[in-house]
C-alpha positions as CSV (number, residue, x, y, z in Angstrom):
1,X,-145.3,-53.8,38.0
2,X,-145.5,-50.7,40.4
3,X,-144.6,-51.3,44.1
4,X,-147.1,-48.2,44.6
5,X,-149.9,-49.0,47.0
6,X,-153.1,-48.7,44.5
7,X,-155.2,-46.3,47.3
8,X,-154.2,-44.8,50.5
9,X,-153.6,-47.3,53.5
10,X,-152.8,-50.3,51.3
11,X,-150.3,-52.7,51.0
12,X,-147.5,-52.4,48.0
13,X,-147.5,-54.5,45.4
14,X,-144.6,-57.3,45.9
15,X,-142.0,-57.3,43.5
16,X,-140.3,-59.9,41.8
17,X,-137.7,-61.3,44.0
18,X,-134.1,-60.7,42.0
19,X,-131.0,-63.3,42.3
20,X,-128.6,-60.8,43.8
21,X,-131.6,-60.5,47.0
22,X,-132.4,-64.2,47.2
23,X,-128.8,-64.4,47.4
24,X,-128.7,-62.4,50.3
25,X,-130.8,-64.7,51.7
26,X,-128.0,-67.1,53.3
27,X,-127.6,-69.2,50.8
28,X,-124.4,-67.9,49.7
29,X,-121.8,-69.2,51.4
30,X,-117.8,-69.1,52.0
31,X,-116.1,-72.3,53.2
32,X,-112.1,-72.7,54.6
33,X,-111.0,-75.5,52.1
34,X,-107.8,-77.2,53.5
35,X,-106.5,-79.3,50.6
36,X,-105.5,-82.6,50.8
37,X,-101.3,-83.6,50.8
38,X,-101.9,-84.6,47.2
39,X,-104.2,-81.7,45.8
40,X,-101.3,-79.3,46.8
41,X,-99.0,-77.2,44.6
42,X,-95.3,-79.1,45.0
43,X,-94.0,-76.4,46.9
44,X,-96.2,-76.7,49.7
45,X,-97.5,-79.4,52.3
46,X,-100.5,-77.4,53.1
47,X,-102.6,-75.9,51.1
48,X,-106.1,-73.6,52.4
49,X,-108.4,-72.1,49.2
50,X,-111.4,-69.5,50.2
51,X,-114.9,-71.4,48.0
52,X,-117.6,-69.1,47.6
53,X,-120.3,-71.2,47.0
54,X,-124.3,-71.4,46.7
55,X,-126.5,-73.8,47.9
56,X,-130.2,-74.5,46.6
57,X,-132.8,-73.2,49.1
58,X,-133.8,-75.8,51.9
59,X,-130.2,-77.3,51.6
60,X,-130.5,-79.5,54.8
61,X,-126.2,-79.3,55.1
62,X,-124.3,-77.0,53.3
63,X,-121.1,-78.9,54.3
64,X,-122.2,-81.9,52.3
65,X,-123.6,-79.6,49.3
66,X,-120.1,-78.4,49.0
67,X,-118.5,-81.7,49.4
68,X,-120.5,-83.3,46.7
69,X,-119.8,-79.9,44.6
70,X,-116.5,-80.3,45.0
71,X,-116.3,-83.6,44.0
72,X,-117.8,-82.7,40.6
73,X,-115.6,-79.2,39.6
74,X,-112.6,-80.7,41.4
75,X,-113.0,-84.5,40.0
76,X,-111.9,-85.8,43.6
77,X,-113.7,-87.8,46.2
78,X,-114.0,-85.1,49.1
79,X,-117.1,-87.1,51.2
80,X,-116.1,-86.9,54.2
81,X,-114.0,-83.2,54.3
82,X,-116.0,-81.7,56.9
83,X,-115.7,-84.6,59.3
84,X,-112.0,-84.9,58.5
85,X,-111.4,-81.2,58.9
86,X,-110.8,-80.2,55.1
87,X,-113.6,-77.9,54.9
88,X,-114.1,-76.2,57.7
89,X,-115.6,-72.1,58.9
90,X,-118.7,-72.8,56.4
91,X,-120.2,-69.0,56.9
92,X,-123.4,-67.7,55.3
93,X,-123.2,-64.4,53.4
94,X,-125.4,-62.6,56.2
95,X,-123.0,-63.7,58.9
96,X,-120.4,-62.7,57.2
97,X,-121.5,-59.4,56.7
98,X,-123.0,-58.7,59.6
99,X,-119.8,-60.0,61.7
100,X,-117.7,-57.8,59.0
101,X,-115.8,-54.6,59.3
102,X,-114.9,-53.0,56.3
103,X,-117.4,-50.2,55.1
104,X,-118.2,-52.5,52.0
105,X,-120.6,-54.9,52.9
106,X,-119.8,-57.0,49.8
107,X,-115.2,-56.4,50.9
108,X,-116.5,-58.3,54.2
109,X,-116.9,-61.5,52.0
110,X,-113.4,-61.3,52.1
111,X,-112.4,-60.9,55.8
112,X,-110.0,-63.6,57.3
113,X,-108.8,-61.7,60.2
114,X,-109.2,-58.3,62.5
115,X,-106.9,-56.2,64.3
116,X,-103.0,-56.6,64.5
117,X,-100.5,-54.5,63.0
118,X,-102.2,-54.7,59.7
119,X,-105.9,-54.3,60.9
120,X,-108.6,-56.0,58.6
121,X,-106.8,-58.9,57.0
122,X,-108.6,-59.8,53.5
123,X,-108.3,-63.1,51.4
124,X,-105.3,-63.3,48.9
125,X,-107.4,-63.7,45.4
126,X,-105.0,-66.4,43.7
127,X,-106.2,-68.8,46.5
128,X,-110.8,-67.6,46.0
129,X,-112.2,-69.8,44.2
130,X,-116.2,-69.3,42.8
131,X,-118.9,-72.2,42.6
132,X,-121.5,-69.6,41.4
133,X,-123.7,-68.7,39.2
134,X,-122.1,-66.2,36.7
135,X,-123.7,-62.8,37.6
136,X,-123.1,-63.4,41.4
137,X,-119.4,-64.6,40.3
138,X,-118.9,-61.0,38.3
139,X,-120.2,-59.3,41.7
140,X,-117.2,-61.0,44.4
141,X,-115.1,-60.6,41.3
142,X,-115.4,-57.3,41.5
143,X,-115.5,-57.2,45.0
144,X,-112.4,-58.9,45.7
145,X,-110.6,-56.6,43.0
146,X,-111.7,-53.4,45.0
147,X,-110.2,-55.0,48.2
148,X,-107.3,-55.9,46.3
149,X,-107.0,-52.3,44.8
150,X,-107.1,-51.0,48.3
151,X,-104.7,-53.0,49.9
């Protein structure tokens, strides 16, 4: 189907919305994950993972979508993380990009911190984790191995 207006003066034909746009659309989002004492690696009594996540569209709480989520692909109770502080900086896609930096709109996923000695700070990618569909999870994937490149 051609997004060609037919005649002079009329309105083009809508297209097919994609994933990647509907995407765009907010309902990607990245969560601060704070593990709990016993989720942690032994070496360590605190433990924070980056979750990349989507939620369905009209998701009332995105907090509890991930809480639930994570009680399936992590086989955990986590109701309640949010409240408790375990999840925690839940931030759309279009936040984050438009609040990011770096001259990649898709590297600004992976912003934790600005300025300092070291400038933009970016996510280290042992500690990303992706509750995604496959193609989005290819796209930060590659994404997060560009930042990594650079750094």
């Amino acid at each position: 189907m051609s997004n060609t207006p037919a005649h002079p003066g009329a309105l083009p034909t809508p297209r097919q919305p994609s994933a990647a746009p509907t995407v765009r659309r907010g309902r990607l989002f990245r969560a601060i994950v704070s593990l709990p004492e016993v989720m942690c690696p032994a070496d360590e009594t605190m433990h924070e993972r980056i979750v990349f996540f989507s939620a369905p569209a009209g998701c009332a709480s995105s907090g509890q979508y991930l809480e639930n989520l994570l009680s399936h692909v992590w086989n955990i109770e986590a109701c309640g993380w949010c409240d408790d502080g375990h999840i925690y900086n839940i931030t759309s896609e279009s936040a984050l990009t438009w609040d990011g930096v770096s001259q990649d709109s898709d590297a600004r996923l992976f912003e934790t911190g600005w300025g300092g000695p070291d400038g933009v700070t970016y996510a280290n990618p042992v500690r990303v984790d992706f509750l995604v569909a496959p193609a989005l999870k290819l796209r930060l994937q590659s994404a997060l191995a560009k930042v990594k490149a650079a750094a």
